[in-house]
C-alpha positions in Angstrom: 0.5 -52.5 -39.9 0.9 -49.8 -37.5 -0.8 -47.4 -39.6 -3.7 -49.8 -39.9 -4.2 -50.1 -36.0 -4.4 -46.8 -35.7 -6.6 -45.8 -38.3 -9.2 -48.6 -36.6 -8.8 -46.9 -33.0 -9.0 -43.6 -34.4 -12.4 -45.2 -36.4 -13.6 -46.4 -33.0 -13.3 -43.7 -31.0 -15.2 -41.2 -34.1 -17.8 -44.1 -33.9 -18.4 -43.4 -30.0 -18.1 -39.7 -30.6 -21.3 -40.3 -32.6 -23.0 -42.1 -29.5 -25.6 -40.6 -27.8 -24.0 -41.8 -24.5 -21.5 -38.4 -24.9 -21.9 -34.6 -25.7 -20.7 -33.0 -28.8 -17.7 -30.7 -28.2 -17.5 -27.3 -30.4 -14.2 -27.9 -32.6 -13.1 -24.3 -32.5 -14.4 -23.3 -28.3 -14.2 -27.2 -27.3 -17.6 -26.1 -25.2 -20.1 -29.1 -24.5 -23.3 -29.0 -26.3 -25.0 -29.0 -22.4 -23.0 -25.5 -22.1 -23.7 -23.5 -25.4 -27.1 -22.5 -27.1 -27.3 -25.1 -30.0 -24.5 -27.3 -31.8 -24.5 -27.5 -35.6 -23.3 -30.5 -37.3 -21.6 -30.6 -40.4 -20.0 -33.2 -42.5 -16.5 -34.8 -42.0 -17.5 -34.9 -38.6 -17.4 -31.2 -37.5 -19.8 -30.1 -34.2 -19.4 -26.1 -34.2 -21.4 -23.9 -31.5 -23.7 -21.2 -32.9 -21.5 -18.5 -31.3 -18.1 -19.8 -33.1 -20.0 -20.0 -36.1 -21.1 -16.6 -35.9 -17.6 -15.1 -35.4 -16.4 -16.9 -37.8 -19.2 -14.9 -40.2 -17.5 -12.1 -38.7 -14.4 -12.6 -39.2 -15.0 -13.2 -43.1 -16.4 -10.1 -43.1 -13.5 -8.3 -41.9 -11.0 -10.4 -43.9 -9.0 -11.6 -40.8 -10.0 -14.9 -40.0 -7.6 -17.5 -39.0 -7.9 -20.5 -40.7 -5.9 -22.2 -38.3 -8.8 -22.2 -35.7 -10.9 -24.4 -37.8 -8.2 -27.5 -37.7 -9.0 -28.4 -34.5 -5.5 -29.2 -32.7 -2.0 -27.6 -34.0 -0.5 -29.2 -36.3 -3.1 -31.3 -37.1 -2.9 -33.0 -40.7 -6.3 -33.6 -42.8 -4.8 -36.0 -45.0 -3.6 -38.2 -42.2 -7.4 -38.9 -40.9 -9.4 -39.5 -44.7 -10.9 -35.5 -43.7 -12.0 -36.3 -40.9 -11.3 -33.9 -37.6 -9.7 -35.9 -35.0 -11.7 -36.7 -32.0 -11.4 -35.2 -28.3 -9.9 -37.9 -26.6 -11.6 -40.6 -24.3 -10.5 -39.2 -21.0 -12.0 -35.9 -22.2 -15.4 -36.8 -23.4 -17.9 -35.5 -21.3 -21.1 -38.0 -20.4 -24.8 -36.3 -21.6 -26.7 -35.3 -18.4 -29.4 -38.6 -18.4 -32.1 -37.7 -16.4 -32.8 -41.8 -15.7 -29.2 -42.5 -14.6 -29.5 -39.5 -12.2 -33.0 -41.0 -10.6 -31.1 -44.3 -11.0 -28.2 -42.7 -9.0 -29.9 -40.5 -6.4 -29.7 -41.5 -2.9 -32.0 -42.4 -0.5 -32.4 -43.1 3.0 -32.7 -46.5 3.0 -29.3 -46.6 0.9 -27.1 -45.1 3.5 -25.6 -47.4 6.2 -25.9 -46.4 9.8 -23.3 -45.4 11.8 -23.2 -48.3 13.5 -23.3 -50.5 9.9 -20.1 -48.4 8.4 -18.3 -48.8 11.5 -19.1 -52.8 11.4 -17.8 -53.0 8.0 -15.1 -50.8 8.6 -14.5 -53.3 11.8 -13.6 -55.9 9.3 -10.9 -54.2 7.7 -9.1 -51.8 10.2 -8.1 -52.9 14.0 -8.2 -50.3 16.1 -9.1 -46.4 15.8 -12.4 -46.7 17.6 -13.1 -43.2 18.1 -12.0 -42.4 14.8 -13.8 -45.1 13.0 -16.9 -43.8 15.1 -16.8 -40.4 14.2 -16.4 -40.7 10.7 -19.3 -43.1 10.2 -21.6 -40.5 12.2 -20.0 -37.5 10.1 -20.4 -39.5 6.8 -23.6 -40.5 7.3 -25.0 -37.2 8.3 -23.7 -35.4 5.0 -25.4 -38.2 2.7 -28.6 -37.5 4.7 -27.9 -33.6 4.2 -28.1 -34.3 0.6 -31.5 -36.7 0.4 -32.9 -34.7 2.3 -31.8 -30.7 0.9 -35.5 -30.2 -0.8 -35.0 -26.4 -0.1 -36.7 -26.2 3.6 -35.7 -23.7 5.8 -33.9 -25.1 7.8 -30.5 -26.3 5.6 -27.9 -28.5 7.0 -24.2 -27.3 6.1 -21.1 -29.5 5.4 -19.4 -31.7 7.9 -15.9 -31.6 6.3 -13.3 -33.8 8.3 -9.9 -33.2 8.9 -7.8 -36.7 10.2 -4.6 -35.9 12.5 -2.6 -39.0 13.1 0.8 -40.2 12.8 2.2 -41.8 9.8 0.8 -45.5 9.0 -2.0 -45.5 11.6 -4.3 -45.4 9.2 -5.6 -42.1 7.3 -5.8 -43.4 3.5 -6.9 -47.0 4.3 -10.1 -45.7 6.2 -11.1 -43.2 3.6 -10.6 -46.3 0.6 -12.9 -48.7 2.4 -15.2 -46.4 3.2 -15.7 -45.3 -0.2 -15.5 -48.3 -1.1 -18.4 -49.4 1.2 -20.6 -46.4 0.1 -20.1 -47.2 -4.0 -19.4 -43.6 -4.7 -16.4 -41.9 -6.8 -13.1 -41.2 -4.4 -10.3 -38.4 -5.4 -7.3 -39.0 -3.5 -4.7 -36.0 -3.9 -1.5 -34.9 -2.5 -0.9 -31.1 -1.0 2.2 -30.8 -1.8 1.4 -30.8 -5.0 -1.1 -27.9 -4.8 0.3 -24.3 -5.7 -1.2 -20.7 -5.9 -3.0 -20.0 -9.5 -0.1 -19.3 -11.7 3.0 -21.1 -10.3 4.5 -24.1 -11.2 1.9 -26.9 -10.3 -1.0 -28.0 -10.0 -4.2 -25.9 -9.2 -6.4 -26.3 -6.3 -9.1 -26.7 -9.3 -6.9 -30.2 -9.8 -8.3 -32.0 -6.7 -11.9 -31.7 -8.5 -10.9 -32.4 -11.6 -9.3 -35.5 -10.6 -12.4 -36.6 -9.1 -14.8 -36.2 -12.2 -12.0 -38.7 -13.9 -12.6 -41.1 -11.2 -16.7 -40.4 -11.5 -15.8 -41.7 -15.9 -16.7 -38.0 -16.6 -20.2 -38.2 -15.2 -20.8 -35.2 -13.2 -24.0 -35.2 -11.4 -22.4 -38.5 -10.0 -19.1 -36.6 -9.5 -21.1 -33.9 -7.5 -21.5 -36.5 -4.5 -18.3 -37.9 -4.5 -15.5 -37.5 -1.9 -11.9 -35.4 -2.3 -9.4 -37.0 -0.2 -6.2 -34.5 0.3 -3.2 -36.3 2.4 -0.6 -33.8 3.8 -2.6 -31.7 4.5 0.0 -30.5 7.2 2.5 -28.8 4.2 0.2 -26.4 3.2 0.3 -24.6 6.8 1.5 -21.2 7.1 5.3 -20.6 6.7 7.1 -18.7 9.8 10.2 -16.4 8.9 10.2 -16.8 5.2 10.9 -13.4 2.6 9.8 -15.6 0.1 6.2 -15.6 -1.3 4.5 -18.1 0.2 2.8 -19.9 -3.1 2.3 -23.6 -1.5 1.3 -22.3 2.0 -1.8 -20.2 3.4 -2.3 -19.2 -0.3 -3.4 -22.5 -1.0 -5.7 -22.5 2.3 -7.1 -19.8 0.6 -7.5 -21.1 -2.8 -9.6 -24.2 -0.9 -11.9 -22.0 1.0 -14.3 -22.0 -1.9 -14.2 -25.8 -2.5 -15.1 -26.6 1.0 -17.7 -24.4 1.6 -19.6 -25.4 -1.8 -19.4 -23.4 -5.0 -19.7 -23.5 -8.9 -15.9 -24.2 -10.5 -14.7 -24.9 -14.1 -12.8 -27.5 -14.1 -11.2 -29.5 -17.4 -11.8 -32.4 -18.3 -8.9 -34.8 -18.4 -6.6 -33.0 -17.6 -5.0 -30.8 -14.6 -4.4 -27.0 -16.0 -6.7 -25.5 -18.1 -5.8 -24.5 -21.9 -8.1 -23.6 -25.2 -7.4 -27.3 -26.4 -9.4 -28.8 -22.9 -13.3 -28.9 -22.9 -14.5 -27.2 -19.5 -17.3 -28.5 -17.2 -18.9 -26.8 -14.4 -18.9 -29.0 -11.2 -20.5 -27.4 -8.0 -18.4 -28.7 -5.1 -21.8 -28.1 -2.5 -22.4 -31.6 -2.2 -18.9 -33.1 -2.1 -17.6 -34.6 1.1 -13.8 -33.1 1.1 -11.6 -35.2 4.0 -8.1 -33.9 4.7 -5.7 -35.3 6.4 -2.1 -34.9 7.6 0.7 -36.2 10.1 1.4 -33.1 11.6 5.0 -34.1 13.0 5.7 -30.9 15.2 2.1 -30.8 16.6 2.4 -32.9 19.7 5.3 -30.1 21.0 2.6 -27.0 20.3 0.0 -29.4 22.6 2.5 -30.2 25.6 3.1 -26.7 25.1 -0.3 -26.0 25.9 -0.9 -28.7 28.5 1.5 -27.6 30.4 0.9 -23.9 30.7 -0.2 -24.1 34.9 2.4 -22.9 37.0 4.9 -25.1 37.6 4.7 -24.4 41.5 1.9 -24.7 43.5 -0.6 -27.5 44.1 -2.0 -27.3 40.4 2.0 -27.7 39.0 2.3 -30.5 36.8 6.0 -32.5 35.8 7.3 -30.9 32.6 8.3 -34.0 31.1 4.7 -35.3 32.4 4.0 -35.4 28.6 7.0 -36.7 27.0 6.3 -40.5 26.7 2.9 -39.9 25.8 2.7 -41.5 21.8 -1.5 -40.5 21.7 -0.6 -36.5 22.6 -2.6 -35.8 19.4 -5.8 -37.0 20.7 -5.8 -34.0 22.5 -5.5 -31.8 19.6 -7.8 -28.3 19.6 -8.3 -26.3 17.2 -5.8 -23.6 19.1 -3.2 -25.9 18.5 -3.9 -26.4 14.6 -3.9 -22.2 14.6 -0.5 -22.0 16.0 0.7 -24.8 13.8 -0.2 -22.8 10.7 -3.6 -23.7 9.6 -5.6 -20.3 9.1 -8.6 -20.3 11.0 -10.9 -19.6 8.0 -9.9 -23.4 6.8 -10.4 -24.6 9.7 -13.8 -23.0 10.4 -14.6 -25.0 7.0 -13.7 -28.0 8.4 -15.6 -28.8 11.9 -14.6 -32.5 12.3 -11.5 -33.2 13.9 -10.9 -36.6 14.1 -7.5 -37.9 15.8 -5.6 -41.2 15.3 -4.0 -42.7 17.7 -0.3 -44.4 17.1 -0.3 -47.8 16.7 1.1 -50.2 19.7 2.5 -53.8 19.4 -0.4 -55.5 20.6 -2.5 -53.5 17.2 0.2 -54.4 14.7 -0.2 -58.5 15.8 -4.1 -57.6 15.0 -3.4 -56.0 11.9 -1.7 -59.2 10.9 -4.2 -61.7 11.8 -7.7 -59.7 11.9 -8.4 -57.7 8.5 -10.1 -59.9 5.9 -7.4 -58.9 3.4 -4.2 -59.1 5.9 -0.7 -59.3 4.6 -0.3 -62.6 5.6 -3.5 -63.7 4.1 -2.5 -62.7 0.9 1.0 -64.5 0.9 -1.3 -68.0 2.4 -3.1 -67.1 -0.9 -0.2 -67.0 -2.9 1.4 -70.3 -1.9 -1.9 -72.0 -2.1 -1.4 -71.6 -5.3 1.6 -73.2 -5.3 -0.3 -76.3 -3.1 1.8 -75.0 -0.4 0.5 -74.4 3.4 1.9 -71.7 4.6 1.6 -71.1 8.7 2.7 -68.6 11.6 3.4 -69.5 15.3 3.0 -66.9 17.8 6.4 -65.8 18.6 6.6 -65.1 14.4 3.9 -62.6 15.0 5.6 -60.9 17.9 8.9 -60.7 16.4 6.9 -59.0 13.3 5.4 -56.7 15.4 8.6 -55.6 17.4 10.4 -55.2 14.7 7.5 -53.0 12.6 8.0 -50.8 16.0 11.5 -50.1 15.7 10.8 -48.5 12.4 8.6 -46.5 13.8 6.5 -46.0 10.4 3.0 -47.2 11.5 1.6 -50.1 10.1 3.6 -49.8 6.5 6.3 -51.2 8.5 4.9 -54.6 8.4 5.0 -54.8 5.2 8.4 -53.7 4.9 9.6 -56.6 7.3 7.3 -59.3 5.4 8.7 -58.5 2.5 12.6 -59.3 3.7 11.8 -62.6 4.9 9.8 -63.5 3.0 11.7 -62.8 -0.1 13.9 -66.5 0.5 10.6 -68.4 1.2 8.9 -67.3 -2.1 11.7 -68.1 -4.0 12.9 -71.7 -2.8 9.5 -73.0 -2.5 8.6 -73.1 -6.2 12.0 -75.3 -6.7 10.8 -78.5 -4.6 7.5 -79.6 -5.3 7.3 -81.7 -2.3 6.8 -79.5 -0.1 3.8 -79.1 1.5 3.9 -76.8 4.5 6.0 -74.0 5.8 5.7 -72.3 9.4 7.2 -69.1 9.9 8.7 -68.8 13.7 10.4 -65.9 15.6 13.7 -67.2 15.3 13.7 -67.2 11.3 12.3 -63.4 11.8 14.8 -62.5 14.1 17.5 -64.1 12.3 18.6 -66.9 14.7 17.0 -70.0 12.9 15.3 -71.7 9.9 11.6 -72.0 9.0 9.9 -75.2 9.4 9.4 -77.0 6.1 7.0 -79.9 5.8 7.6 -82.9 2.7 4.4 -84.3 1.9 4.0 -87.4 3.9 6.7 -86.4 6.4 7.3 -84.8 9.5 8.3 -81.6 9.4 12.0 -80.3 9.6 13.5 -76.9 10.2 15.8 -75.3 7.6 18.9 -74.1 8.7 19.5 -70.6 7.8 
């Protein structure tokens, strides 16, 4: 039976191979058909590039061909597939270049949102991080109207890459996922630490595109206007005092400098190293918006250090702990500071918007619980209302929230990390008693000193002891 259900995927997938929607891949080179001078098909299925075919003549010639080239994948069994070659899998087809789907695709003017529009929308679903929010609709917006309107005038607008310094949970990733979310167009989020020099254990800085033509389903003149989001971007700075080499550090910074400023890479397709078994696409990086972004713990000591270079005597002195309470120090980040930090000043040349977060009080945790159209508390309402159940919150519940997010000290993730404990109990007795009808959280069931308020249908309400 099993046999059977693979044989029918295995028949699907050969089916779409025939489509016209995706390029035939060489067997032998595993080259595209957009990439190669013409593709010859023969039966059972086989697509071989002229150039293969022609060393292959070769080879015969010379008696030392190796058969084993013409099987496709090691250890690869004709007789299990009815002669047919096995098909490059669906994550590594590569979509034909459709000139109608690009005009359908292409941007224009009218398409893109004014700064004032993203920030709106982006209003809706973050609290706080004006300036930030501001910035990045006006940097955004000008790169989409670099690329309607690059028609090869003399004048040519470069990149306005962005790099986001903020503490953890204020709010990096969430702003970069609704705003490409907003704008309809592919997003790549990656992970620095991840990233390692070309021939080391890990991935390649080639990766971060690569990942991105996945999320663009292959396509990669849609690819080519996408967005690369890399987090940490703090971990790849320059290590101090180390004998080792430094593979994950300012060689990766160097490895990137390419990316950002725009050029031609092969990347594979479906997967993150490249290997003879992969098919290989060119993707040029010139229009892709690449946003980094990082916590940068130790930076707000290398800023006081900075602020606080006057004298400390005189008329111009300043208090040395002046600084120390200060939780938005990192608003007054320079691009100095990043230097000394251990960002090379080639990367940051490459990326010219610096946009800082700023740390998130009690007051803007309260908001972030009542204000987003998808709030965490919204979404457990939802849940009980599925249940027929009204679920409420009283002030005090959202303060206690709040202060106890703080303590944490984790940003905004924190909320979710105190919903989830008390909320645990409520989710699970409620489903028991189908008479209940409403539930409202208070401040003494968050801080432990009391019961929620539980509401039969038809009577008053009561408050469960703990």
């Amino acid at each position: 039976m099993e046999d059977n259900n693979n044989r029918e995927e295995l028949e699907e997938v050969i089916n779409d191979e025939q489509s016209e929607e995706y390029e035939k891949v060489c067997l032998i080179c595993h080259r595209p058909e957009s990439k190669v001078d013409r593709m010859i098909t023969i039966p059972n299925g086989f697509c071989v590039c002229t150039d293969c075919l022609q060393r292959s003549f070769d080879s015969f010639d010379q008696g030392n061909i190796d058969y084993s080239q013409l099987m496709g994948y090691p250890g690869f069994n004709m007789m299990d597939f009815g002669n047919q070659v096995p098909p490059i899998p669906q994550k590594q087809r590569i979509k034909k270049h459709d000139k109608k789907k690009e005009e359908e695709f292409q941007l224009s003017m009218k398409d893109i949102p004014a700064p004032h529009k993203l920030k709106a929308s982006l209003d809706e679903y973050i609290v706080g991080q004006d300036y930030a929010k501001k910035a990045i609709s006006v940097a955004v917006y000008n790169h989409y109207k670099r690329i309607t309107s690059d028609k090869g005038d003399d004048i040519e607008i470069e990149k306005s890459n962005m790099l986001m310094v903020g503490p953890s949970g204020s709010g990096k990733t969430y702003i970069v996922k609704t705003l490409a979310r907003i704008l309809d167009v592919p997003l790549a989020i990656t992970d620095a630490t991840s990233l390692t020099e070309a021939g080391y254990i890990g991935d390649d800085i080639e990766s971060v595109v690569s990942k991105l033509l996945a999320e663009a389903d292959n396509d990669v003149e849609k690819a080519e206007r996408g967005i690369i989001f890399i987090d940490e971007i703090d971990k790849i700075a320059k290590k101090i005092n180390t004998s080792q080499r430094d593979v994950s550090g300012e060689s990766v910074q160097q490895g990137m400098l390419k990316l950002l400023e725009g050029a031609e890479v092969e990347v594979p397709v479906g997967a993150s190293s490249k290997n003879a078994m992969v098919p290989m696409v060119t993707v040029n990086t010139k229009n892709i918006l690449f946003i980094c972004a990082g916590a940068f713990p130790d930076l707000n000591n290398i800023i006081k250090e900075r602020l606080l270079k006057n004298s400390s005597m005189g008329f111009n002195s300043e208090l040395k702990n002046r600084y120390d309470n200060d939780k938005n120090l990192q608003k007054k980040v320079k691009v100095e500071d990043l230097r000394k930090f251990g960002m090379i000043p080639e990367f940051l040349g490459r990326l010219p918007v610096i946009v800082p977060l700023e740390s998130l009080t009690e007051e803007m945790l309260i908001k972030i619980l009542k204000e987003p159209r998808n709030a965490i508390l919204k979404q457990y309402q939802k849940l009980l209302e599925l249940d027929e159940v009204q679920l409420l919150f009283d002030e005090s519940a959202y303060r206690a929230i709040a202060q106890k997010a703080m303590e944490q000290d984790t940003g905004a993730r924190a909320l979710r990390a105190v919903i989830e404990e008390f909320m645990l109990d409520i989710m699970y007795e409620i489903p028991k008693d189908d008479n209940i009808g409403k539930v409202t959280i208070t401040g003494n069931y968050i801080n432990g000193t009391g019961g929620p308020q539980i509401e039969m249908r038809g009577c008053p309400a009561l408050e469960c002891k703990q």
